[in-house]
mmJSON file of the N, C-alpha and C atoms, coordinates in Angstrom:
{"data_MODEL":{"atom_site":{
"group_PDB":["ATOM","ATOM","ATOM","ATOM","ATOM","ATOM","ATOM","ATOM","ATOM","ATOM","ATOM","ATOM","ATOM","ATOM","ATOM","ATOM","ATOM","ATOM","ATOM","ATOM","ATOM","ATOM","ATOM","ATOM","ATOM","ATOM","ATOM","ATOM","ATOM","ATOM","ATOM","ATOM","ATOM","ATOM","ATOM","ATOM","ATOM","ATOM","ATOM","ATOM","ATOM","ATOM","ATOM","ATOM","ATOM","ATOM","ATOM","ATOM","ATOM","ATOM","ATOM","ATOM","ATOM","ATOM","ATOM","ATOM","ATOM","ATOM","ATOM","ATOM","ATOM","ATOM","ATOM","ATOM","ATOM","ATOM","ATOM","ATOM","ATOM","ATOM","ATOM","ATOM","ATOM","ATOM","ATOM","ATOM","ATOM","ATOM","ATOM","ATOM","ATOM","ATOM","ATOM","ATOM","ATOM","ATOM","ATOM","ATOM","ATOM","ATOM","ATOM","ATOM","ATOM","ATOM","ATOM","ATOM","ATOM","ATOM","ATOM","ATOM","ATOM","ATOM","ATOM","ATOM","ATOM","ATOM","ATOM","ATOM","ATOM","ATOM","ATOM","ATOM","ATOM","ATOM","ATOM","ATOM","ATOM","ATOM","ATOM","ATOM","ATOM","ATOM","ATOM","ATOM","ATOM","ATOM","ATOM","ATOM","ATOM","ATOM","ATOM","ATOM","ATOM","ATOM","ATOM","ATOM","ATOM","ATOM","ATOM","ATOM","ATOM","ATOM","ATOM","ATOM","ATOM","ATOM","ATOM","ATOM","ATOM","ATOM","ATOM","ATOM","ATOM","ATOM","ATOM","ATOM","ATOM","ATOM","ATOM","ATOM","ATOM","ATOM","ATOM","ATOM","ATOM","ATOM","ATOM","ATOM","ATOM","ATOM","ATOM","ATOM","ATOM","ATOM","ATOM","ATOM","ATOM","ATOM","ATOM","ATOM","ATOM","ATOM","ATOM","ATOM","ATOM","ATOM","ATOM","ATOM","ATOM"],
"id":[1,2,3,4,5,6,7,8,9,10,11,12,13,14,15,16,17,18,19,20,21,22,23,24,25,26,27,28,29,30,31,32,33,34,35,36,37,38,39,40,41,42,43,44,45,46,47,48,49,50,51,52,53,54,55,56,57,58,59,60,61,62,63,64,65,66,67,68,69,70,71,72,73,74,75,76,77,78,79,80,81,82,83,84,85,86,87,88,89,90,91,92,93,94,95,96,97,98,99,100,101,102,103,104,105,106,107,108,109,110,111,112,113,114,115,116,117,118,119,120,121,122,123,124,125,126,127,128,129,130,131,132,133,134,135,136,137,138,139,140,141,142,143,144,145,146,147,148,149,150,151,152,153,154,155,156,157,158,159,160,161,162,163,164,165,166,167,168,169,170,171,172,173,174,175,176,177,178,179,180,181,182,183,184,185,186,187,188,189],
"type_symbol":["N","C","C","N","C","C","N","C","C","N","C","C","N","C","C","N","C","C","N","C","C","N","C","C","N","C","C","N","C","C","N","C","C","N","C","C","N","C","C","N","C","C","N","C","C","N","C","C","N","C","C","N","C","C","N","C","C","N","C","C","N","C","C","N","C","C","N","C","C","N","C","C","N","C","C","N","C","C","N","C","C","N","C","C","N","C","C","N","C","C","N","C","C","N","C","C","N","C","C","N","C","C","N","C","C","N","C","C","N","C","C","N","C","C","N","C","C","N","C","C","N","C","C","N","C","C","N","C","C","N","C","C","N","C","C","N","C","C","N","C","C","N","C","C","N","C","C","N","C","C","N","C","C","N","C","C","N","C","C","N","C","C","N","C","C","N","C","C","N","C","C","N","C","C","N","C","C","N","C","C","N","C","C","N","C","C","N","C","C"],
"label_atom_id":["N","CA","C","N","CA","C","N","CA","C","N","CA","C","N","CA","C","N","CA","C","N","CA","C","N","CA","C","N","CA","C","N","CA","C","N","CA","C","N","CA","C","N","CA","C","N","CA","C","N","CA","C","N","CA","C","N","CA","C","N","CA","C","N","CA","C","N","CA","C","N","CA","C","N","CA","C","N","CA","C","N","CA","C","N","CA","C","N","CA","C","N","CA","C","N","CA","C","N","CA","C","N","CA","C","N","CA","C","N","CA","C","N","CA","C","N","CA","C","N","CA","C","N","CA","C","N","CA","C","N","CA","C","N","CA","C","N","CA","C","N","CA","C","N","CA","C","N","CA","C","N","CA","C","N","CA","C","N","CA","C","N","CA","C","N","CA","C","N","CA","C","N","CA","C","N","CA","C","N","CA","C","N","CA","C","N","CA","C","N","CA","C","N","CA","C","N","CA","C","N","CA","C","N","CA","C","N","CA","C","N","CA","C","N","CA","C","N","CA","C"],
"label_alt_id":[null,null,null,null,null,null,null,null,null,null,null,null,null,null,null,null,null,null,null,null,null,null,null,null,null,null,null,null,null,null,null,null,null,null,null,null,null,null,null,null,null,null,null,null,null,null,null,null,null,null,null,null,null,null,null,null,null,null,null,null,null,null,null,null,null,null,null,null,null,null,null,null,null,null,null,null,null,null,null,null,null,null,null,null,null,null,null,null,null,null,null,null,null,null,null,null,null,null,null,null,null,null,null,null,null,null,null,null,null,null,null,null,null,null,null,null,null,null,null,null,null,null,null,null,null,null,null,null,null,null,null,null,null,null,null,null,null,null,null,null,null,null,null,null,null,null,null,null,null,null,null,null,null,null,null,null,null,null,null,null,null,null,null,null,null,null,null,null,null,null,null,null,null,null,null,null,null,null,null,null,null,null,null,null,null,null,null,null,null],
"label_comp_id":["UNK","UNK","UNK","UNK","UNK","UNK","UNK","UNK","UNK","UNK","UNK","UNK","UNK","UNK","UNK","UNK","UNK","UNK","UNK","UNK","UNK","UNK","UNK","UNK","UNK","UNK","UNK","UNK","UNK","UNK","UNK","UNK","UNK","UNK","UNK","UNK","UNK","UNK","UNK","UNK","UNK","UNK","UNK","UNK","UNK","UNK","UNK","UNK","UNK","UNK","UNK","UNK","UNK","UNK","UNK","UNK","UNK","UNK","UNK","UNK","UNK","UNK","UNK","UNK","UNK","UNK","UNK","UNK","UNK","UNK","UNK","UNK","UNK","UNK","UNK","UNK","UNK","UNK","UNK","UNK","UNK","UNK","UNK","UNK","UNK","UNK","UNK","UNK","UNK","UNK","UNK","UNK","UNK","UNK","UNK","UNK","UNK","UNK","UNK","UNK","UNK","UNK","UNK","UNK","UNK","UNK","UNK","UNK","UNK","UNK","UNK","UNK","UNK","UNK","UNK","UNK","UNK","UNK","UNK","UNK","UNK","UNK","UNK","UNK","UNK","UNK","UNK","UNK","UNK","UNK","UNK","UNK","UNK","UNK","UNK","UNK","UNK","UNK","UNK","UNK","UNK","UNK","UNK","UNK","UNK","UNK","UNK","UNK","UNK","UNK","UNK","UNK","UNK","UNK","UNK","UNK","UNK","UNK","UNK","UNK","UNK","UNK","UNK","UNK","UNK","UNK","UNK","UNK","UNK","UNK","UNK","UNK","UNK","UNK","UNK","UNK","UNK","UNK","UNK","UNK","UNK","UNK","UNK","UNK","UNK","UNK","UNK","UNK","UNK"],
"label_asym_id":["A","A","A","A","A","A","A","A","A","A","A","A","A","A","A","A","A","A","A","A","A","A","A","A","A","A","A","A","A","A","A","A","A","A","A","A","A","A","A","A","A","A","A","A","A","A","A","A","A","A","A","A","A","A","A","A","A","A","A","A","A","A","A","A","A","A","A","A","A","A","A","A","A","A","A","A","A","A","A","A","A","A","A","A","A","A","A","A","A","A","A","A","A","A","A","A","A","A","A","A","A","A","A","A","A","A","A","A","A","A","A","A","A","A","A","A","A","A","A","A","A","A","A","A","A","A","A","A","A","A","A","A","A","A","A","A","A","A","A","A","A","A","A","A","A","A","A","A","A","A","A","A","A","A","A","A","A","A","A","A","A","A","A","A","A","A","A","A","A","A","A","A","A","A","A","A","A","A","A","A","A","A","A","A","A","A","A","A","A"],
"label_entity_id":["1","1","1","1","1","1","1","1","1","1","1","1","1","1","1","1","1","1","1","1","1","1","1","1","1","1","1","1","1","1","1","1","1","1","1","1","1","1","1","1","1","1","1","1","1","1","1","1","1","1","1","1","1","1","1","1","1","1","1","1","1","1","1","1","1","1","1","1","1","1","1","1","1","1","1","1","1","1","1","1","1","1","1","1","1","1","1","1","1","1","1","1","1","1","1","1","1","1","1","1","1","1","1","1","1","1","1","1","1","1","1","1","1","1","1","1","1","1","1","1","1","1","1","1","1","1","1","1","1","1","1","1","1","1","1","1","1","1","1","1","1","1","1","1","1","1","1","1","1","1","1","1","1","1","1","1","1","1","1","1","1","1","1","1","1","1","1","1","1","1","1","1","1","1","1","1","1","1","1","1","1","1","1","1","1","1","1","1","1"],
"label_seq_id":[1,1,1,2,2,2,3,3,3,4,4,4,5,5,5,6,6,6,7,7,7,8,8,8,9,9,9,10,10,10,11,11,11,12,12,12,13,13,13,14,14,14,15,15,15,16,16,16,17,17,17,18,18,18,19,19,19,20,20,20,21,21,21,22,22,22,23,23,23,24,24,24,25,25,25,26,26,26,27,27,27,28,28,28,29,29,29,30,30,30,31,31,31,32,32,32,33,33,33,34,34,34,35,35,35,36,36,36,37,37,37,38,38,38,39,39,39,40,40,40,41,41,41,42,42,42,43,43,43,44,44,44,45,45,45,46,46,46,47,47,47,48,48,48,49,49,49,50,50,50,51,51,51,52,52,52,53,53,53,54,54,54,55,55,55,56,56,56,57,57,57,58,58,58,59,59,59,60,60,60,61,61,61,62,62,62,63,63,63],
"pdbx_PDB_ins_code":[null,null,null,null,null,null,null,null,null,null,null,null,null,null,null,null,null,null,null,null,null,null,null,null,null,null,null,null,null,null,null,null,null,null,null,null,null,null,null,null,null,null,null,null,null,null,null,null,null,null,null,null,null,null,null,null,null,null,null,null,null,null,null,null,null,null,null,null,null,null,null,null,null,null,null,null,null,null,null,null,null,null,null,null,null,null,null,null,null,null,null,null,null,null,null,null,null,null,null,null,null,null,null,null,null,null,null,null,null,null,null,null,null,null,null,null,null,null,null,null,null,null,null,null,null,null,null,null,null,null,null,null,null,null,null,null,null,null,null,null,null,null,null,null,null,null,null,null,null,null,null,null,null,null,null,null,null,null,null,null,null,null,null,null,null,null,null,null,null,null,null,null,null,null,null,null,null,null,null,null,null,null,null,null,null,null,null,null,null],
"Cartn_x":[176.162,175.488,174.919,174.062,173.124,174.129,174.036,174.423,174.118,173.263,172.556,173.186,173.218,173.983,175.837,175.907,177.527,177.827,177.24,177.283,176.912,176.124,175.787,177.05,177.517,178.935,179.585,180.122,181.143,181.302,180.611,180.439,180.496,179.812,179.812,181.397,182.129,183.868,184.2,184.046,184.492,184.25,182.941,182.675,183.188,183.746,184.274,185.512,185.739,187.344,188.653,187.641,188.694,188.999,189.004,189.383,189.169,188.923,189.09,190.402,191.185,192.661,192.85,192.171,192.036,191.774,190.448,189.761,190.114,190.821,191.772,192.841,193.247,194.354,194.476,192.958,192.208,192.162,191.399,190.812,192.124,193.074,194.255,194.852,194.799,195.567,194.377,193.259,192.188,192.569,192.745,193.526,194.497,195.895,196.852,196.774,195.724,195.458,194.509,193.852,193.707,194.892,195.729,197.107,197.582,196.877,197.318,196.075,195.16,193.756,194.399,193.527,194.148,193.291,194.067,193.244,191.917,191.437,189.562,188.74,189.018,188.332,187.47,187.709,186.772,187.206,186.544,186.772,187.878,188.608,189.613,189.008,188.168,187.499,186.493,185.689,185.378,186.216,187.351,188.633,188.703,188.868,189.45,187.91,186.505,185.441,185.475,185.826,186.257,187.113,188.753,189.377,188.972,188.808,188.434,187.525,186.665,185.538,186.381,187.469,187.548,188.709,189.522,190.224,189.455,188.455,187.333,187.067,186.939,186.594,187.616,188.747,190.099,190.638,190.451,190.696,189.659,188.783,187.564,187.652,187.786,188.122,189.427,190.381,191.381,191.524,190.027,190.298,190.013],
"Cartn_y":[-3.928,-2.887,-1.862,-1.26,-0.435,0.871,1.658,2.924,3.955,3.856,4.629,3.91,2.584,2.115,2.539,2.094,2.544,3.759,4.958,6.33,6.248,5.74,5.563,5.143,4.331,3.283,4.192,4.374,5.313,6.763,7.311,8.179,8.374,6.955,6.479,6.094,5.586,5.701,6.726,8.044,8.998,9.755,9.831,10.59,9.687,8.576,7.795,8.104,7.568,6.966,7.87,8.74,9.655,8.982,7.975,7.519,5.934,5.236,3.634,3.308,4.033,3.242,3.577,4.576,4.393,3.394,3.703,1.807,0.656,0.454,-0.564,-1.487,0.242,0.404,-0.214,0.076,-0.189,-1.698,-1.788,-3.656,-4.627,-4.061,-4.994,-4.938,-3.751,-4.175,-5.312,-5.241,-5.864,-7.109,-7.48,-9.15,-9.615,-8.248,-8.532,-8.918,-8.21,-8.331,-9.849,-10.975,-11.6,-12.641,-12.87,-13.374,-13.773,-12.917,-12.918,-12.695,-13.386,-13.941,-15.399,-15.129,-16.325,-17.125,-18.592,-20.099,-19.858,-20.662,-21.446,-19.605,-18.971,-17.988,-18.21,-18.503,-18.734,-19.885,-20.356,-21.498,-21.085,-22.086,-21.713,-21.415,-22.05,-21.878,-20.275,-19.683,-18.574,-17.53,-17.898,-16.603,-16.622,-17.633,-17.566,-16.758,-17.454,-16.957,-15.188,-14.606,-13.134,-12.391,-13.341,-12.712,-12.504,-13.98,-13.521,-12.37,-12.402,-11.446,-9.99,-9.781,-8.397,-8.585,-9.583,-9.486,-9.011,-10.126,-9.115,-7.517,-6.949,-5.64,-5.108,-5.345,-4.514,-4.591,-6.031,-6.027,-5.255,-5.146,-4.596,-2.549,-2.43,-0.843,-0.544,-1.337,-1.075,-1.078,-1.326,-1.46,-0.114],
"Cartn_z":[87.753,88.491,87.519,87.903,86.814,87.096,86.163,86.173,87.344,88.191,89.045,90.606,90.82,91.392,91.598,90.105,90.063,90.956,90.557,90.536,92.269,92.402,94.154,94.693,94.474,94.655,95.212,94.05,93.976,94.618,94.679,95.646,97.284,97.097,98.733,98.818,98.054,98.608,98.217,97.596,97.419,98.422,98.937,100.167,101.837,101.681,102.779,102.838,101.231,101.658,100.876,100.442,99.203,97.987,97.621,96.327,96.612,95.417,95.275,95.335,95.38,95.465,96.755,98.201,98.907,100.133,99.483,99.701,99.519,98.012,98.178,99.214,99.428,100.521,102.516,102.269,103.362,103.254,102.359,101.831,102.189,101.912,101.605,102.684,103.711,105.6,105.752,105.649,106.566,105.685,104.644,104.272,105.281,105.404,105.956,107.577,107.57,109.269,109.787,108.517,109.163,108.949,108.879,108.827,110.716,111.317,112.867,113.71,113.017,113.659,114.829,116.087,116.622,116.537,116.755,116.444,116.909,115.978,116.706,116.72,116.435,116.519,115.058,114.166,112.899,112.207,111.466,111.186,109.401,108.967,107.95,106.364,106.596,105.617,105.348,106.677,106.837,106.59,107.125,106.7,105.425,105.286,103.016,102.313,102.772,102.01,102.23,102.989,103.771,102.799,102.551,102.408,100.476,100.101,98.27,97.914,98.981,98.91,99.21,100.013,99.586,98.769,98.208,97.529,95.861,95.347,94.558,94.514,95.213,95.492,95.016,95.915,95.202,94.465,93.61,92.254,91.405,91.961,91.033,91.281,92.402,92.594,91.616,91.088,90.436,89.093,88.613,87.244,86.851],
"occupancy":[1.0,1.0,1.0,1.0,1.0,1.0,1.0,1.0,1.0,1.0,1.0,1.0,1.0,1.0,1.0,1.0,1.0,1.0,1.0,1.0,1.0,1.0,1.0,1.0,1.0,1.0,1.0,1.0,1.0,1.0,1.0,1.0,1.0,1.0,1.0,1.0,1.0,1.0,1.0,1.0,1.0,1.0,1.0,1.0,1.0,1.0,1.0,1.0,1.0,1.0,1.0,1.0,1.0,1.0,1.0,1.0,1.0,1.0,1.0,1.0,1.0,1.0,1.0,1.0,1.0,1.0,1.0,1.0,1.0,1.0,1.0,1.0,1.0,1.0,1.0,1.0,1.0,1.0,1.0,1.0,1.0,1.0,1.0,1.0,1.0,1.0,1.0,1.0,1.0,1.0,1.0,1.0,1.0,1.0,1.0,1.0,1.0,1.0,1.0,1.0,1.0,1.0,1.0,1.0,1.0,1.0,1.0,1.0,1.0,1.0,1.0,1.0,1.0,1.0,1.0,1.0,1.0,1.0,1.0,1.0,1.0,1.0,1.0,1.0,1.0,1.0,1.0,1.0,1.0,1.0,1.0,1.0,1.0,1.0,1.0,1.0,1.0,1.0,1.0,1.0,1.0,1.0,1.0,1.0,1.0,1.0,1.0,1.0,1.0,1.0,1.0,1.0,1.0,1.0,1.0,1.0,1.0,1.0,1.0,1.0,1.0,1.0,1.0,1.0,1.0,1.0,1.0,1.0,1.0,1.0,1.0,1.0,1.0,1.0,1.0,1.0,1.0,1.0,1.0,1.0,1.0,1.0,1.0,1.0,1.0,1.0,1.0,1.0,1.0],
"B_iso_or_equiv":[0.0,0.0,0.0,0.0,0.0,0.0,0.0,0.0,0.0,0.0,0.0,0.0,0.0,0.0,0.0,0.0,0.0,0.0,0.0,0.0,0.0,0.0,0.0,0.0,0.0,0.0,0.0,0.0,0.0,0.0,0.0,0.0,0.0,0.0,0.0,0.0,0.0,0.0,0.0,0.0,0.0,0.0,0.0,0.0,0.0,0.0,0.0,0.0,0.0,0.0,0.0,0.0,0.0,0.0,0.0,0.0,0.0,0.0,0.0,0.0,0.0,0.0,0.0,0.0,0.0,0.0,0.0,0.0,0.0,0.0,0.0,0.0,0.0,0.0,0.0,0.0,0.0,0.0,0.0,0.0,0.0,0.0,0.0,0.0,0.0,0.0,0.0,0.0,0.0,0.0,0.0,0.0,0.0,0.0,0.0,0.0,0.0,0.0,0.0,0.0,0.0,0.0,0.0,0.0,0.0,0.0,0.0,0.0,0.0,0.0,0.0,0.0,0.0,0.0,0.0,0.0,0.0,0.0,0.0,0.0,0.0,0.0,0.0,0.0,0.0,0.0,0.0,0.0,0.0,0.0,0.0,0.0,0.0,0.0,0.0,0.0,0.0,0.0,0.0,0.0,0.0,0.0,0.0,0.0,0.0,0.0,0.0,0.0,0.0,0.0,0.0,0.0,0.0,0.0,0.0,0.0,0.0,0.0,0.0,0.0,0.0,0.0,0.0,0.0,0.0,0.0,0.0,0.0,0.0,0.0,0.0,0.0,0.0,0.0,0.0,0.0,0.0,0.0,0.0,0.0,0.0,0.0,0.0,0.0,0.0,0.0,0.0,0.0,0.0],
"pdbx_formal_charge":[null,null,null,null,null,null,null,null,null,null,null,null,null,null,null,null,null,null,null,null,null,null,null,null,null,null,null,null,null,null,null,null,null,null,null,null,null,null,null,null,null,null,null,null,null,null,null,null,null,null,null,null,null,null,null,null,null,null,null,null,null,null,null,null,null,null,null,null,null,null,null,null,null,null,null,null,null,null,null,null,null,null,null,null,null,null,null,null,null,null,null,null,null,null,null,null,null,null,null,null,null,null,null,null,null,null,null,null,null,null,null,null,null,null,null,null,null,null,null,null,null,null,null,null,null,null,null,null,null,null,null,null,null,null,null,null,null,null,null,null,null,null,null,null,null,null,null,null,null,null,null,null,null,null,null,null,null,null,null,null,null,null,null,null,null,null,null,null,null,null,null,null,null,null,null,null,null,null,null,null,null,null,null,null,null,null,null,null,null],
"auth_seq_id":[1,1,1,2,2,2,3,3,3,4,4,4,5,5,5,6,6,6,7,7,7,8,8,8,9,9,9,10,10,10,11,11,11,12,12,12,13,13,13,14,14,14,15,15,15,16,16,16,17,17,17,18,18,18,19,19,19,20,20,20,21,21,21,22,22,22,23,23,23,24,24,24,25,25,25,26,26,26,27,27,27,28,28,28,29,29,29,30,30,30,31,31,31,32,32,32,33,33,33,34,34,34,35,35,35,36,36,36,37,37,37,38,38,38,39,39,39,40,40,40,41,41,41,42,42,42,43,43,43,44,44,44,45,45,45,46,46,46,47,47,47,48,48,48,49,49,49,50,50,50,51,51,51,52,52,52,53,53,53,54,54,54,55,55,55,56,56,56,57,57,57,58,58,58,59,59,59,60,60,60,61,61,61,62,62,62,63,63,63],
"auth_comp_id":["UNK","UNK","UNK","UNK","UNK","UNK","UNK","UNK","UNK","UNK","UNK","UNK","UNK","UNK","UNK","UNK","UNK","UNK","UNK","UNK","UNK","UNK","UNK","UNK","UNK","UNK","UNK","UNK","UNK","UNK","UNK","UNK","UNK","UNK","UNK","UNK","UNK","UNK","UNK","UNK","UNK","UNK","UNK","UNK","UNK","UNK","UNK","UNK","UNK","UNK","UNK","UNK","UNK","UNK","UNK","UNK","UNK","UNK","UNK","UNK","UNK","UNK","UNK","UNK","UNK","UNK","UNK","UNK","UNK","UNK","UNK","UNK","UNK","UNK","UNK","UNK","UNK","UNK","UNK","UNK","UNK","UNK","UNK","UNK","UNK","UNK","UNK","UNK","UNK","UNK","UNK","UNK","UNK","UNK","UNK","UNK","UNK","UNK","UNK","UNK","UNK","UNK","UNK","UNK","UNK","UNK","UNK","UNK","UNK","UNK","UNK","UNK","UNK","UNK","UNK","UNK","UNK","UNK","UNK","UNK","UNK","UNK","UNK","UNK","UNK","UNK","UNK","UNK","UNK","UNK","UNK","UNK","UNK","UNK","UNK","UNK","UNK","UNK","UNK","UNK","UNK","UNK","UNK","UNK","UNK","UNK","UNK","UNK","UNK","UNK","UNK","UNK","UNK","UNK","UNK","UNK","UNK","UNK","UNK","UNK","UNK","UNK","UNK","UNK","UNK","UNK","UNK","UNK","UNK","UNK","UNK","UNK","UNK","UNK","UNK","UNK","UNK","UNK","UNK","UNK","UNK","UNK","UNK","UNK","UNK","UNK","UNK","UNK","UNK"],
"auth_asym_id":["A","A","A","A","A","A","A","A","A","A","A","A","A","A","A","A","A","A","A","A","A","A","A","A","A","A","A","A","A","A","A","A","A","A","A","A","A","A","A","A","A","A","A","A","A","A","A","A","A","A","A","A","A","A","A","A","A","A","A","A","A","A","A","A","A","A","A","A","A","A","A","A","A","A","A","A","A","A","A","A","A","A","A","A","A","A","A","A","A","A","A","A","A","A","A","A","A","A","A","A","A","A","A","A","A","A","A","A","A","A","A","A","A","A","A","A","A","A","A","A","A","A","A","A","A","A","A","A","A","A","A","A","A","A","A","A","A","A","A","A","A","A","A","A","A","A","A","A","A","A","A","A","A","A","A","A","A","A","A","A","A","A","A","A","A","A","A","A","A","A","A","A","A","A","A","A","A","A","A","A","A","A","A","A","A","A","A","A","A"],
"auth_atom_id":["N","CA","C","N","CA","C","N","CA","C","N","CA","C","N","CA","C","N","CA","C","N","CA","C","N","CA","C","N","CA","C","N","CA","C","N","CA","C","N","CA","C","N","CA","C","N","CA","C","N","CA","C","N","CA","C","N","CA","C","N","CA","C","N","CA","C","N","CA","C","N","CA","C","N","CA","C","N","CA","C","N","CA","C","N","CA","C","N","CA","C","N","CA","C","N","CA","C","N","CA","C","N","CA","C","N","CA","C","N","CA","C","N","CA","C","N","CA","C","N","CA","C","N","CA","C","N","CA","C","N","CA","C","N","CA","C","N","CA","C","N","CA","C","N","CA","C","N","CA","C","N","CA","C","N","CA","C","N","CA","C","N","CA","C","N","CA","C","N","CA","C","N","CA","C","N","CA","C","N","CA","C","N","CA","C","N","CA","C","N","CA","C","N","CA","C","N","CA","C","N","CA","C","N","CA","C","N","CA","C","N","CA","C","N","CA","C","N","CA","C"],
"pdbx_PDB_model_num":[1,1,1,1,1,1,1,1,1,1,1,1,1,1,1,1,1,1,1,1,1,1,1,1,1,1,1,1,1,1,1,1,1,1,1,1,1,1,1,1,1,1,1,1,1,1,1,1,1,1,1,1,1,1,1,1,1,1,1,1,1,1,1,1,1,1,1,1,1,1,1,1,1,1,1,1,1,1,1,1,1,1,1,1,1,1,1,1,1,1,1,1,1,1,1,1,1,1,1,1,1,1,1,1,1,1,1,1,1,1,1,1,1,1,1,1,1,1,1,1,1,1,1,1,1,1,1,1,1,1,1,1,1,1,1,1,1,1,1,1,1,1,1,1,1,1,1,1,1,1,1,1,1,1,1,1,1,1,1,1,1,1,1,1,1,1,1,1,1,1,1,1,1,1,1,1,1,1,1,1,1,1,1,1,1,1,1,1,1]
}}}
């Protein structure tokens, strides 16, 4: 991400969420919460592409 981006980023969870370890915080119920998705509602494979994708993020808000 370009510098001007970043700085956009980041702000936008600072002004949301109070902090990236916030957001994190957030990121990681919404993993936990699809754990008790009921059947046939998405397919298994859709959940996993979902969940790496915010698992990424919150590894990435944490560095």
């Amino acid at each position: 991400m370009e510098n001007r981006q970043t700085d956009t980023f980041i702000g936008w969870i600072e002004d949301s969420y109070g902090s990236p370890e916030k957001l994190a915080q957030i990121l990681e119920l919404g993993i936990f919460m699809t754990f008790f998705l009921e059947e046939d509602t998405f397919s298994r494979r859709e959940v996993q592409d979902v969940v790496e994708a915010i698992r990424g993020i919150v590894v990435g808000l944490r560095k």
